[in-house]
Backbone as a ProteinNet text record, in pm:
[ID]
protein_1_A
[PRIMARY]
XXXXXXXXXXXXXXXXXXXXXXXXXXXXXXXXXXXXXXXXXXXXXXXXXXXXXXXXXXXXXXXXXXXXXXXXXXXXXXXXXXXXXXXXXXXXXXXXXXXXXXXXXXXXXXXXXXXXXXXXXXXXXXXXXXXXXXXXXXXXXXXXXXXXXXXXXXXXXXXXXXXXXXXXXXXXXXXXXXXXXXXXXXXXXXXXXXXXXXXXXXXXXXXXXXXXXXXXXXXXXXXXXXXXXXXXXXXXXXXXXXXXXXXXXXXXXXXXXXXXXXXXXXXXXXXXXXXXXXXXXXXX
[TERTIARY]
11440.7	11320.9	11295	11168.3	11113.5	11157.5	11191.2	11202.1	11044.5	11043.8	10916.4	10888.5	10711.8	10692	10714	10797.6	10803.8	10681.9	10704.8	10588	10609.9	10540.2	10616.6	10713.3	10692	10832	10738.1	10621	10568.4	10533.2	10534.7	10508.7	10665.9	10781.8	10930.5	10907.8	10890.9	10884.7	10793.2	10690.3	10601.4	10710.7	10745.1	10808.7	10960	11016.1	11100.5	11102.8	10995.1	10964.9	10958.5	10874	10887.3	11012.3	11097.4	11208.6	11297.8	11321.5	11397.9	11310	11190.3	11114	11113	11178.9	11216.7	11036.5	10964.9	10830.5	10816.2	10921.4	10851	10830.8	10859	10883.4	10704.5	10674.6	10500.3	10455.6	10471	10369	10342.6	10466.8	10471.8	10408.2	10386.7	10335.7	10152.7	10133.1	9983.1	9968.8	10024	9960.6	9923.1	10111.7	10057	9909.1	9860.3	9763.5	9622	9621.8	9516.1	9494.1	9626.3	9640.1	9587.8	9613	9591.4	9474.6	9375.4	9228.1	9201.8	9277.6	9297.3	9380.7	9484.1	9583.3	9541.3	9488.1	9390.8	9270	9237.8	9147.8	9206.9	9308.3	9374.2	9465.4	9463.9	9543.7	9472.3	9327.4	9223.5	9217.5	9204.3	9180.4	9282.2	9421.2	9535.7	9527.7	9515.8	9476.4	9402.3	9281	9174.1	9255.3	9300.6	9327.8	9477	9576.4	9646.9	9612.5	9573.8	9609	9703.5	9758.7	9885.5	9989.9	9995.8	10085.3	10125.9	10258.5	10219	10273.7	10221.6	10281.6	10342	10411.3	10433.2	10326.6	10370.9	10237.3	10239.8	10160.7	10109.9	10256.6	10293.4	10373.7	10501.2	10577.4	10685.1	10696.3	10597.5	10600.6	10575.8	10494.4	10469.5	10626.7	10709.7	10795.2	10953.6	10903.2	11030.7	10931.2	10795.6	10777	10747.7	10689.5	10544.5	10408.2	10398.7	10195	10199.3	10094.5	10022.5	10004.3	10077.4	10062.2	10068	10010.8	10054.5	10032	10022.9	10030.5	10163.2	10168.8	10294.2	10456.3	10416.4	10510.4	10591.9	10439.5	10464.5	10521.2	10438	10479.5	10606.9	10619.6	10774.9	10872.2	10866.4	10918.4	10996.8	10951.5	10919.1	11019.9	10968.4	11046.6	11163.8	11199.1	11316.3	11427.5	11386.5	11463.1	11493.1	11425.4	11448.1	11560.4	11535.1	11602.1	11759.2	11774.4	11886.4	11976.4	11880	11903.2	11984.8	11932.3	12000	12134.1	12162.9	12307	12393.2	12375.8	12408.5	12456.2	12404.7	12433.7	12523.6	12531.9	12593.4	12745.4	12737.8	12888.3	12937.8	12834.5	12870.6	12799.5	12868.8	12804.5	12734.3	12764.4	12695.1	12772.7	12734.6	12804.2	12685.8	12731.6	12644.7	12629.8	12500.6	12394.4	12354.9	12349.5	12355	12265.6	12142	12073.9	12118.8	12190.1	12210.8	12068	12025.5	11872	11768.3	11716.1	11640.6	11501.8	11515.3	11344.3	11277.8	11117.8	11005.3	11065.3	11165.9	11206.4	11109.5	11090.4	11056.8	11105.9	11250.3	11319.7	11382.2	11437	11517.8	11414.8	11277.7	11170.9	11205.2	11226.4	11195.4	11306.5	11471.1	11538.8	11587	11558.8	11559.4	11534.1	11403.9	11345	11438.1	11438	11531.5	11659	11736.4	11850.1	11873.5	11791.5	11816.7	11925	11997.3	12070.2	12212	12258.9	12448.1	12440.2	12318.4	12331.5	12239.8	12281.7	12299.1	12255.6	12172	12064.1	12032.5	12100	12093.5	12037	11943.3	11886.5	11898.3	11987.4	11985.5	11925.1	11907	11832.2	11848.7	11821.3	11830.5	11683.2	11620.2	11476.2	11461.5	11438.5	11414.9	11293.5	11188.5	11036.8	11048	11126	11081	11184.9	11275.6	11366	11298.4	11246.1	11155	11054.8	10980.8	10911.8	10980	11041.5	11144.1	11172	11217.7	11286.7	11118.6	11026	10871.1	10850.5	10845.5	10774	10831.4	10995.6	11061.5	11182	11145.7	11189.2	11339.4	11325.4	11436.8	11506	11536.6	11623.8	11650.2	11834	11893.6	11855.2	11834.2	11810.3	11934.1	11965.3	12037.3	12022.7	12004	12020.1	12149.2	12187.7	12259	12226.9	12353	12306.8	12291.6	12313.2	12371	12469.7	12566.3	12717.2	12756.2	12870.2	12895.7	12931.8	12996.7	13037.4	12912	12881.1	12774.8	12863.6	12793.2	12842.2	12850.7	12940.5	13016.3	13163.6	13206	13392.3	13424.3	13523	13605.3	13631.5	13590.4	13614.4	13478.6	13403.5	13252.2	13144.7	13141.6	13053.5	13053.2	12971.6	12996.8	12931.7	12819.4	12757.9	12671.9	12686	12590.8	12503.5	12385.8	12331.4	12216.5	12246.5	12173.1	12061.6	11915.3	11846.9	11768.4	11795.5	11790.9	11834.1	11935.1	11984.1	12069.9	12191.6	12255.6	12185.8	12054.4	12000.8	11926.1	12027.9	11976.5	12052	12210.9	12268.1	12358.7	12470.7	12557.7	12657.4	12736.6	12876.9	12973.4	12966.9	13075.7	13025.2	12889.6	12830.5	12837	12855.4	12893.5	13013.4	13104.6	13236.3	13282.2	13240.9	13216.1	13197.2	13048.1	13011.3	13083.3	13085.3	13156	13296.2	13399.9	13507.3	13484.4	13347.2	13310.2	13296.3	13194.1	13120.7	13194.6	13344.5	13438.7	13548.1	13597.9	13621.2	13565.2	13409.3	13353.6	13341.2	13357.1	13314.6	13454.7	13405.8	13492.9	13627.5	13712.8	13777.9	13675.7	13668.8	13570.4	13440.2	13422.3	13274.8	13193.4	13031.1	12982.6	12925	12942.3	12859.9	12785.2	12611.3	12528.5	12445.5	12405.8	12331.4	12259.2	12200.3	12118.4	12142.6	12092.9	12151	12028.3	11985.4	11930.8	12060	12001.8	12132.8	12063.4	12077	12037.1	11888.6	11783	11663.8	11628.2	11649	11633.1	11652.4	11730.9	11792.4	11702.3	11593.4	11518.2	11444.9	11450.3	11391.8	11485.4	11599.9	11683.2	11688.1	11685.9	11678.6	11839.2	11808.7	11904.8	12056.7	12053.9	12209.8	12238.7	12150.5	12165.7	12167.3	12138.6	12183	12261.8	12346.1	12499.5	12569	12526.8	12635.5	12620.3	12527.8	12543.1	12601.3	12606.2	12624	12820.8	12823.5	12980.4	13042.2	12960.3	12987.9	12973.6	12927.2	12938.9	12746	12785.4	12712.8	12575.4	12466.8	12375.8	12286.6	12272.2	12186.5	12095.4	11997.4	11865.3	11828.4	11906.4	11887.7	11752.8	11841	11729.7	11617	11630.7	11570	11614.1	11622.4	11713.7	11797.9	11900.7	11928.8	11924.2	11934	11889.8	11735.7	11630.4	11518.1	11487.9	11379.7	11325.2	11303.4	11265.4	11281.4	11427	11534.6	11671.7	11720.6	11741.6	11806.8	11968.1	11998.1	12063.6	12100.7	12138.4	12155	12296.4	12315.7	12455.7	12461.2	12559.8	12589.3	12714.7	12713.9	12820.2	12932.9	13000.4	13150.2	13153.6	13054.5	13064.9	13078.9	12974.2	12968	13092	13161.8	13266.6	13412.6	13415.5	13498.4	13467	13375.2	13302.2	13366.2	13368.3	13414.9	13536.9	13643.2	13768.6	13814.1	13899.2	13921.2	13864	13718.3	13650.3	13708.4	13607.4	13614.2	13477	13454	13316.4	13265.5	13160.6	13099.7	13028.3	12905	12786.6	12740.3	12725.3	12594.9	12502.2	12402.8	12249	12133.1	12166.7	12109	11933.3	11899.8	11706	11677	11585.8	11441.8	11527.3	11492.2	11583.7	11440.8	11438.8	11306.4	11336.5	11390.1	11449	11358.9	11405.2	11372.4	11362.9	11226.1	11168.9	11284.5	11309	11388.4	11518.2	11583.7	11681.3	11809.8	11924.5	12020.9	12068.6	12094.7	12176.9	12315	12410.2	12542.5	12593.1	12670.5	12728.7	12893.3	12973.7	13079.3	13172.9	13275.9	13324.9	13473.6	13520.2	13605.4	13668.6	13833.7	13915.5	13969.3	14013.8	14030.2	14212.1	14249.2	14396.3	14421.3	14523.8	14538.7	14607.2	14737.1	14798.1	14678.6	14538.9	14485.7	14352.6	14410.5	14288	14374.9	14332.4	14355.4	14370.2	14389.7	14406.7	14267.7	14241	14061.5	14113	14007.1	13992.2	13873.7	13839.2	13684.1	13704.8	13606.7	13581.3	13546.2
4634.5	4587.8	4442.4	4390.5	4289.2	4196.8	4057.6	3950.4	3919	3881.5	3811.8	3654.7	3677.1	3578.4	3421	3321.6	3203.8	3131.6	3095.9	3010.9	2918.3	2806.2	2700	2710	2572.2	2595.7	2633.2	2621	2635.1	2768	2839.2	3001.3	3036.2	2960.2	3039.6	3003.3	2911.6	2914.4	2992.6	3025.8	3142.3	3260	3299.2	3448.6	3402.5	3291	3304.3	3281.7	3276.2	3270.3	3428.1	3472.5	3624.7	3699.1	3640.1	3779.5	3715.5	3626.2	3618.4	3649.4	3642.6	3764.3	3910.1	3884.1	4092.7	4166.4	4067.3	4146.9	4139.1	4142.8	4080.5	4233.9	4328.1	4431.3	4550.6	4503.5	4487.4	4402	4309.6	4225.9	4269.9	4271.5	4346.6	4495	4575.9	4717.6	4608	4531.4	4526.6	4413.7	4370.9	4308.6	4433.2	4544.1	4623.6	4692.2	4718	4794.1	4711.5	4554.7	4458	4465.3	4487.3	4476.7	4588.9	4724	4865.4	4879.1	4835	4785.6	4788.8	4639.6	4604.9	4640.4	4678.3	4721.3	4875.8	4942.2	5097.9	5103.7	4927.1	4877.3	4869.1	4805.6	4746.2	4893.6	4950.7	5079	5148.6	5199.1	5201.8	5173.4	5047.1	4910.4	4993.6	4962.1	5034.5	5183.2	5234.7	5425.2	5389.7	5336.1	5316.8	5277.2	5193.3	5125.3	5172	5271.2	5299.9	5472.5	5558.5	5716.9	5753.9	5862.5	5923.8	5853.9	5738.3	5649.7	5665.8	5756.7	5812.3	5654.1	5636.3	5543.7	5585.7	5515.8	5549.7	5539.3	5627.4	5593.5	5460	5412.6	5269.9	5184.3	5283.2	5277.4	5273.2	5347.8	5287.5	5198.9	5141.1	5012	4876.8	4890.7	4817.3	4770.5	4881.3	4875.1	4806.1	4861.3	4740.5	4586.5	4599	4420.9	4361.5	4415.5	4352	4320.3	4378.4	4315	4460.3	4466.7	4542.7	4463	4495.5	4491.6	4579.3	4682	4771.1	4733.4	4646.1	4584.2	4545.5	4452.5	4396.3	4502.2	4583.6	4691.2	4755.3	4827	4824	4770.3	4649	4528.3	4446.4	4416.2	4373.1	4489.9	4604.5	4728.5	4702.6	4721.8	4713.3	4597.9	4486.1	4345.1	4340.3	4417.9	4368.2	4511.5	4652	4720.3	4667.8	4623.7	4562.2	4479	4357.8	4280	4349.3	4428.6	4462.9	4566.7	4621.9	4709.9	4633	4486.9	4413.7	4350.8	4345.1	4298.5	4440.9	4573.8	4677.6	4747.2	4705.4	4760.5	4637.1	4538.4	4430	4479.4	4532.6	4568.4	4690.9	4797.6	4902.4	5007.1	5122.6	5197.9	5330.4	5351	5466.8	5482.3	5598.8	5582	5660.7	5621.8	5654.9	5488.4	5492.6	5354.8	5404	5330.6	5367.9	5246.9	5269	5167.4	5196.2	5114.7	5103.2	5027.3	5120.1	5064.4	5040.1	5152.7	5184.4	5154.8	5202.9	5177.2	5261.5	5251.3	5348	5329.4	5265.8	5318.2	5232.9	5087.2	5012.7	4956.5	4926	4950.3	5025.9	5179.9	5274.3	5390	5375.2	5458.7	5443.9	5315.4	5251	5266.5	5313.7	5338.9	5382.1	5495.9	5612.4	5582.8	5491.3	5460	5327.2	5242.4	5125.8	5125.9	5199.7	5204.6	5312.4	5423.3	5514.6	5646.4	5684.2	5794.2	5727.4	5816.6	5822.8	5726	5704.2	5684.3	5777.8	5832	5908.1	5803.9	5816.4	5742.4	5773.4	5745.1	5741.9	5646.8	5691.7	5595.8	5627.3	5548.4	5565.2	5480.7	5531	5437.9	5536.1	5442.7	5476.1	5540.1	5484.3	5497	5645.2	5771	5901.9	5955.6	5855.4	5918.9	5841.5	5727.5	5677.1	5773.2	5821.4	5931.8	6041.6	6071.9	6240.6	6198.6	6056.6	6039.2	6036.9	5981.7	5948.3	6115.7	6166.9	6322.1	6437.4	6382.4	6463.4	6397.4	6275.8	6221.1	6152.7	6095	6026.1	6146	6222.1	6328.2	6304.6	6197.5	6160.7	6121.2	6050.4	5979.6	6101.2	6062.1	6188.7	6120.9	6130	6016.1	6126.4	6030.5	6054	5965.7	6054.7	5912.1	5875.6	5757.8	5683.2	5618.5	5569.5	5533	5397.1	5332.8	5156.7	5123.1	5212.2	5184.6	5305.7	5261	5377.1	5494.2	5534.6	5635.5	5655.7	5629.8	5732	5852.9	5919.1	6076.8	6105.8	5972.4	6001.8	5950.3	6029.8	5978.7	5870.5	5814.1	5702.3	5696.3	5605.4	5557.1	5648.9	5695.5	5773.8	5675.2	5582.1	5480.8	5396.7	5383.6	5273.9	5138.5	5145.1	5021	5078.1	4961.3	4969.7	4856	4863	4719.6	4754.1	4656.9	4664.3	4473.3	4500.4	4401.2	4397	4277.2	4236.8	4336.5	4406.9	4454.6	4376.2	4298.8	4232.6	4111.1	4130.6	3973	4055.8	4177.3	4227.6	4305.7	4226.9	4331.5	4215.2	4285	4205.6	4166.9	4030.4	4029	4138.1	4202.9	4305.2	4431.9	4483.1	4536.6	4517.8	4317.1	4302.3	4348.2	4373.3	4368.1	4526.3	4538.7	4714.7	4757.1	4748.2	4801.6	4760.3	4604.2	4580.4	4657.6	4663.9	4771.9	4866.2	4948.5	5086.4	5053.6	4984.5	4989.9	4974.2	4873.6	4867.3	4979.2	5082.7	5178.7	5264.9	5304.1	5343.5	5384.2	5206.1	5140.6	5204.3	5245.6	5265.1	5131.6	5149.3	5025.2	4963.2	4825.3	4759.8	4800.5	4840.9	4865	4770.2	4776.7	4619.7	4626.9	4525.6	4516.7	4422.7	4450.3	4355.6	4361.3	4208.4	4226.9	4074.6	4050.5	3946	3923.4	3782.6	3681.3	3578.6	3565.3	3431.4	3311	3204.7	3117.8	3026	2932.9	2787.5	2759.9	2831.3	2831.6	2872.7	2928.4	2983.2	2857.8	2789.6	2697.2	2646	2594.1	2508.8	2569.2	2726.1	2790.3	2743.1	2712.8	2748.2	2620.3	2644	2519.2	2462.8	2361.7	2289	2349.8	2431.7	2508.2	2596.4	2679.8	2782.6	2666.7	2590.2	2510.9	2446.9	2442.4	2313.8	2483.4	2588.6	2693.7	2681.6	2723.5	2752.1	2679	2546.3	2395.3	2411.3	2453.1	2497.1	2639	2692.3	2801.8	2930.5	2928.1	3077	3136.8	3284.2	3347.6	3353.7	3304.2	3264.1	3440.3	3470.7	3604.2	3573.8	3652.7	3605.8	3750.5	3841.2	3963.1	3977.5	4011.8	4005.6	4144.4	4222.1	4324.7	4463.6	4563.1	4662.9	4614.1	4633.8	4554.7	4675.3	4622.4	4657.3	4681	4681	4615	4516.9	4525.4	4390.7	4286.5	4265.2	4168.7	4075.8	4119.9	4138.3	4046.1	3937.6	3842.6	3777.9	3802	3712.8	3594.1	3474.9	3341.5	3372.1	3294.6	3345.4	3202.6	3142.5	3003.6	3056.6	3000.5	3029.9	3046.5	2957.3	2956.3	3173	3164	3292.7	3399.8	3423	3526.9	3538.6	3404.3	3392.4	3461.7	3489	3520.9	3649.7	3714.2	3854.9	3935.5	3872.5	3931.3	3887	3906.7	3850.8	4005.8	4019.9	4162.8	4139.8	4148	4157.2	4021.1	4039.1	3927.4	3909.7	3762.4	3749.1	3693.8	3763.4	3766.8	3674.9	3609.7	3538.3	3529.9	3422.6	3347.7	3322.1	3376.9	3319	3258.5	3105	3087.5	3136.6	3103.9	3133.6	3046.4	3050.5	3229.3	3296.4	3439.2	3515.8	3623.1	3686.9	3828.3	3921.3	3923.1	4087.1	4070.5	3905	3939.5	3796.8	3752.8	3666	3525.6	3446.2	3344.2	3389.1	3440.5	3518.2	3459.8	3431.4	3435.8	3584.5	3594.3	3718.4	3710.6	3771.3	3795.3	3931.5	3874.1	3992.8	3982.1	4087.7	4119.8	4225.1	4214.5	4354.6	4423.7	4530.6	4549.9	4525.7	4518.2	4442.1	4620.1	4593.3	4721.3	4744.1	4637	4652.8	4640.4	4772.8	4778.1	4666.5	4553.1	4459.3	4338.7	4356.9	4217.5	4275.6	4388.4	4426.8	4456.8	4347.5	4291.8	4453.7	4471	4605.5	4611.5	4679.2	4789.8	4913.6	4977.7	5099.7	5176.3	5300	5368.2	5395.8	5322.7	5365.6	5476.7
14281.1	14213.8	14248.5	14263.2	14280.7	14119.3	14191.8	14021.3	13977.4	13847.6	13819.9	13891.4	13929.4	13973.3	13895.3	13978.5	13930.4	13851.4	13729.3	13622.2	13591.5	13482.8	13490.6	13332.1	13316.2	13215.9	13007.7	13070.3	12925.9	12894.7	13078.8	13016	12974.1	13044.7	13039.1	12860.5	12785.5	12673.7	12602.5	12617	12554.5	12549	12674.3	12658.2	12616	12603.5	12502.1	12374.5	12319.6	12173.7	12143.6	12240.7	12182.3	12209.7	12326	12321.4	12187.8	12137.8	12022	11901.2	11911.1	11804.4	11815.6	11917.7	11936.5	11998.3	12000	12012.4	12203.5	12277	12412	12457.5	12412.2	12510.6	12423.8	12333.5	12282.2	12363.8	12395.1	12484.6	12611.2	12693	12838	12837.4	12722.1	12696.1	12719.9	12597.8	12606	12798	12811.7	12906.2	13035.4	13077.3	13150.4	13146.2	12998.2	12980	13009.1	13020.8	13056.2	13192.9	13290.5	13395.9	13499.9	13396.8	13446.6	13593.8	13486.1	13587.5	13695.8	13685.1	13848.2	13906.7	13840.5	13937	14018.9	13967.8	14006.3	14081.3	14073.4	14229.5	14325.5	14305.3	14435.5	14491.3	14437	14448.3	14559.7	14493.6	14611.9	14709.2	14723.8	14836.4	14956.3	14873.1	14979.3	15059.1	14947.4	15034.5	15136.1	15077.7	15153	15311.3	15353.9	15472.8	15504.8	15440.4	15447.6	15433.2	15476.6	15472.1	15456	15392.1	15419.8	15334.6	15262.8	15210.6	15100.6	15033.6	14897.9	14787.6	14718.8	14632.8	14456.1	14418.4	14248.4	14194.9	14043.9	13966.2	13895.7	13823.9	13807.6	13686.4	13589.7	13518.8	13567.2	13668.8	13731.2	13824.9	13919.6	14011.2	13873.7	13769.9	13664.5	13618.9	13562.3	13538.9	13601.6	13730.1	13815.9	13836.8	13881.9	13913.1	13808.4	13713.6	13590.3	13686.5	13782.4	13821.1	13957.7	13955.7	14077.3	14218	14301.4	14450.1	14517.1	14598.1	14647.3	14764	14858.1	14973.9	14992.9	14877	14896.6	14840.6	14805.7	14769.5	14945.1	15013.8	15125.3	15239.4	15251.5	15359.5	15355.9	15207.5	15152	15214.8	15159.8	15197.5	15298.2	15403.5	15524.8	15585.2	15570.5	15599.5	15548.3	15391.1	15347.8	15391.2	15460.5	15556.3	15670.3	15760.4	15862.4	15834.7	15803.7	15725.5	15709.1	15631	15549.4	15737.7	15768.1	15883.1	16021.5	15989.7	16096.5	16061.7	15939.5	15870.6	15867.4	15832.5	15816.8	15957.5	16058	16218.4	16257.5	16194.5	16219.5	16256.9	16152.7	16105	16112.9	16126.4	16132.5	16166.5	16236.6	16363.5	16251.4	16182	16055.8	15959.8	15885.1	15809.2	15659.8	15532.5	15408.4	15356.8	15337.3	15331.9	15165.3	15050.7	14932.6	14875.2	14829.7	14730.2	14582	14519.3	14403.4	14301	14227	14185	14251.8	14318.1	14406.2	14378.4	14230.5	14184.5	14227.1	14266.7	14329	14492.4	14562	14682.3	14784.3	14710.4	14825.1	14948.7	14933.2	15039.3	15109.4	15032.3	15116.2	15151	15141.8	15207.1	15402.5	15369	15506	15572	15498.4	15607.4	15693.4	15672.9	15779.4	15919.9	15911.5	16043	16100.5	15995.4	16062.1	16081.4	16045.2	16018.4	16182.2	16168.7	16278.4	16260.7	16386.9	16382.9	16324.3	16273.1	16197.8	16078.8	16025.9	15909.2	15822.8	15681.6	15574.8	15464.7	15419.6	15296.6	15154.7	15096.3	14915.6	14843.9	14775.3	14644.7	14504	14460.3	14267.1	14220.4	14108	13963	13846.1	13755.1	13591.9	13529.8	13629.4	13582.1	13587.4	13529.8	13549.4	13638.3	13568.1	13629.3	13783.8	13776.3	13947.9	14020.8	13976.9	14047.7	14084.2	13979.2	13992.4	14147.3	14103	14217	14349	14372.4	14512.7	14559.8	14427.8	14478	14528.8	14481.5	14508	14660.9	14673.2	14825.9	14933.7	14832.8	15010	15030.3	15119.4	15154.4	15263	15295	15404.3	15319.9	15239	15130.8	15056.7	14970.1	14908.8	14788.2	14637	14485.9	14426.7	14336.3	14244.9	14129.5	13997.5	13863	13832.9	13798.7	13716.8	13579.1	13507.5	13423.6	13369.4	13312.5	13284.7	13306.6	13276.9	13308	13426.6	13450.8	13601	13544.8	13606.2	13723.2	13828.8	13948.4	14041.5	14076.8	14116.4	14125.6	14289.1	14332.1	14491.4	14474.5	14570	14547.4	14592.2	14556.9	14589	14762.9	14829.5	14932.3	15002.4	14961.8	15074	15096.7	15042.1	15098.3	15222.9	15303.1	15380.9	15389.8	15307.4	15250.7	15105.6	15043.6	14922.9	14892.3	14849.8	14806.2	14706.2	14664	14512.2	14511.1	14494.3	14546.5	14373.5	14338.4	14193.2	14072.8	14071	14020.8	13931.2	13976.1	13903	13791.6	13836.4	13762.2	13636.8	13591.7	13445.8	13428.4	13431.7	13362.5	13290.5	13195	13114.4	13223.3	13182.5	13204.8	13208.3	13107	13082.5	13236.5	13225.2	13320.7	13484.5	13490.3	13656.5	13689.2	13557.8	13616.3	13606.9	13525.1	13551.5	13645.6	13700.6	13797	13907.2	13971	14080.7	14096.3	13981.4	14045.8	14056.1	14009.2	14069.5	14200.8	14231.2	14359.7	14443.2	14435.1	14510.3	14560.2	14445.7	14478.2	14517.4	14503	14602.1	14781	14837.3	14942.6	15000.9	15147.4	15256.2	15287.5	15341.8	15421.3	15514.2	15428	15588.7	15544.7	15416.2	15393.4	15339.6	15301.7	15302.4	15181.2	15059	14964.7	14963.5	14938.4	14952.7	14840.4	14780.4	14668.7	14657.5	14577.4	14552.3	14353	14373.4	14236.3	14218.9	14083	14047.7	14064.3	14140	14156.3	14182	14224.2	14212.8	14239.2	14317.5	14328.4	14184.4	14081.6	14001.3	13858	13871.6	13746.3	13667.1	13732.6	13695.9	13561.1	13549.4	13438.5	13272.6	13352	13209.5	13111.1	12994.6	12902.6	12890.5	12768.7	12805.7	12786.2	12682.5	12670.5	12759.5	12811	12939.4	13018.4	13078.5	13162.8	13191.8	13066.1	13066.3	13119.9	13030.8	13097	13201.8	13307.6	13422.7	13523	13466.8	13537.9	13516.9	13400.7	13388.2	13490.9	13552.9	13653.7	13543.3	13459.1	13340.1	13368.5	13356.3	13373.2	13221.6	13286.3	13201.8	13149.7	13066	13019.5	12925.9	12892	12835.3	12815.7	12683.4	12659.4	12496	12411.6	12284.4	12376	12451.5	12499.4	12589.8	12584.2	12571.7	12772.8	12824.5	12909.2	13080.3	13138.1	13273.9	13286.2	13166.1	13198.7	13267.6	13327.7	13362.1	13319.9	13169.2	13117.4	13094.8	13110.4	13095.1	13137.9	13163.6	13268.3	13290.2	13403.3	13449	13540.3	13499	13608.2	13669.1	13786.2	13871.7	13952.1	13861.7	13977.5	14022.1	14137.1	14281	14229.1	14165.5	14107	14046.7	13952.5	13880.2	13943.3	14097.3	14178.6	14243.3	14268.5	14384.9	14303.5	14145.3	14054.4	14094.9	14055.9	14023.3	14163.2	14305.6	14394.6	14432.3	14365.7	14368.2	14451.7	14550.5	14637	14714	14710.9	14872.5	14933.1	15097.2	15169.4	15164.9	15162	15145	15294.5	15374.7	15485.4	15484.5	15359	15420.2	15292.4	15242.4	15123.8	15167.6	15116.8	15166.9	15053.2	15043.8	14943.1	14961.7	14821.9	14853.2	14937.6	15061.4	15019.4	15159.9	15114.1	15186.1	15203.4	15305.2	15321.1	15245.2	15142.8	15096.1	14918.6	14847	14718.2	14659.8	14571.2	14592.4	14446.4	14546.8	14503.1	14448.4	14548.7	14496.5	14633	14602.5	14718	14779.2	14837	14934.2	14908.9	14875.9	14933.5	14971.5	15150.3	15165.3	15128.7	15144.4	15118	15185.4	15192.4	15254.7	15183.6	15177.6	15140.4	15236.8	15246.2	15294.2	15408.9	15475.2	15597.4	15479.4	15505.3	15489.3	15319.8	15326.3	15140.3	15090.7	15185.2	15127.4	15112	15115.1	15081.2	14998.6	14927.2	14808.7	14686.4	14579.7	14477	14392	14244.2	14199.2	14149.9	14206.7	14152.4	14205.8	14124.8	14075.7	14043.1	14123.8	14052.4	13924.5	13833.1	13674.3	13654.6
[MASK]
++++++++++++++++++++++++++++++++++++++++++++++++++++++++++++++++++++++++++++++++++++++++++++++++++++++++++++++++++++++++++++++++++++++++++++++++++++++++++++++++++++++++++++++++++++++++++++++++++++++++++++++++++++++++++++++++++++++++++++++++++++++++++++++++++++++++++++++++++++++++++++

């Protein structure tokens, strides 16, 4: 899923008045419905100059970005496979390629084509209706649901890459660490975990107590709304991420701006080939 677009600091205070009034997730209901409009023009606009292009319905692309683009749903698409396709061949000749929080399938639509032959393509999410969709129109891709917390429903060691693209920046503490020793037992020897983090391009949102945390290396959250929503947040300064992947070997930090996800860092990762230099994890 796409992050929300950067605002300044008097809207970050509007919408935090309401998520500690418990009302933010009424507001985001009435604004989608202000937005509907236009967003069902521009929807148009796209068919129109695009044939053949099936897209989600308005309520699940709403739901992973908050606004209507369907240009940029596409074209992003697009750039951030490529993208991901040239780090992924980097390292490895095929294999099973796994989007963790796939969403409406803006990036793993596209991989089939970029990625090419001997790789095998999976997309999960929690979301039900963007699943149903993925499983009706991206026909090359395998979906599967998940839930907030793990188990995915592949065995231990069948992965050969996974990546999850703003995923982590809405979930709990307890949740990164969860999931990461799933995802790790998951991952092949030598397999690659890739994901993206609010991290230092990002700080400037946080007030002053979320900010001494983050400045202390502790993982900043901004819940008060049901969690792996979008509204949901998490901050990730370096120290915290570099904890979170304690086992792997870490390949490559890429702070923001990166082509994949907007003000967001990159990290890759790998599981370690050799069992004497992987720490004790375990599939949950």
């Amino acid at each position: 899923m796409l992050p929300e677009v950067d605002g300044s600091m008097l809207k970050q205070a509007a919408v935090r008045l309401l998520r500690h009034a418990g009302i933010l997730p009424y507001a985001e209901l009435l604004r989608f419905r202000l937005a509907l409009r236009e967003g069902r023009e521009k929807r148009r606009l796209f068919e129109g100059a695009h044939p053949g292009v099936e897209l989600p319905p308005e309520d699940v692309i709403y739901d992973a970005w908050g606004w209507f683009d369907w240009e940029g749903y596409w074209t992003s698409g697009q750039t951030a496979a490529l993208y991901l396709a040239r780090i992924i061949k980097t390292y490895l000749a095929g294999g099973r390629v796994l989007e963790w929080g796939c969403g409406p399938a803006r990036i793993v639509r596209h991989l089939p084509d970029t990625l090419g032959a001997g790789f095998e393509i999976i997309g999960t999410d929690y979301n039900t209706n963007a699943i149903a969709w993925c499983r009706e129109y991206v026909k090359a891709v395998r979906f599967e649901e998940n839930r907030l917390a793990p188990p995915l429903p592949f065995e231990a060691g069948s992965i050969a890459c996974i990546y999850a693209i703003s995923v982590f920046t809405h979930l709990s503490e307890a949740e990164h660490y969860a999931w990461i020793r799933h995802l790790f037992g998951l991952l092949e020897p030598g397999g690659l975990l890739i994901f993206s983090t609010h991290s230092d391009a990002t700080r400037h949102r946080l007030f002053g107590g979320e900010r001494r945390a983050y400045e202390r290396g502790e993982l900043v959250v901004r819940g008060n709304v049901e969690e792996g929503r979008r509204a949901y947040l998490a901050y990730h300064p370096v120290p915290f991420v570099q904890r979170l992947l304690n086992g792997f070997e870490l390949v490559r930090h890429e702070p923001s701006p990166v082509p994949i996800s907007y003000l967001q860092d990159l990290w890759i990762a790998r599981k370690p080939v050799s069992n004497s230099n992987v720490s004790s994890r375990s599939v949950s």
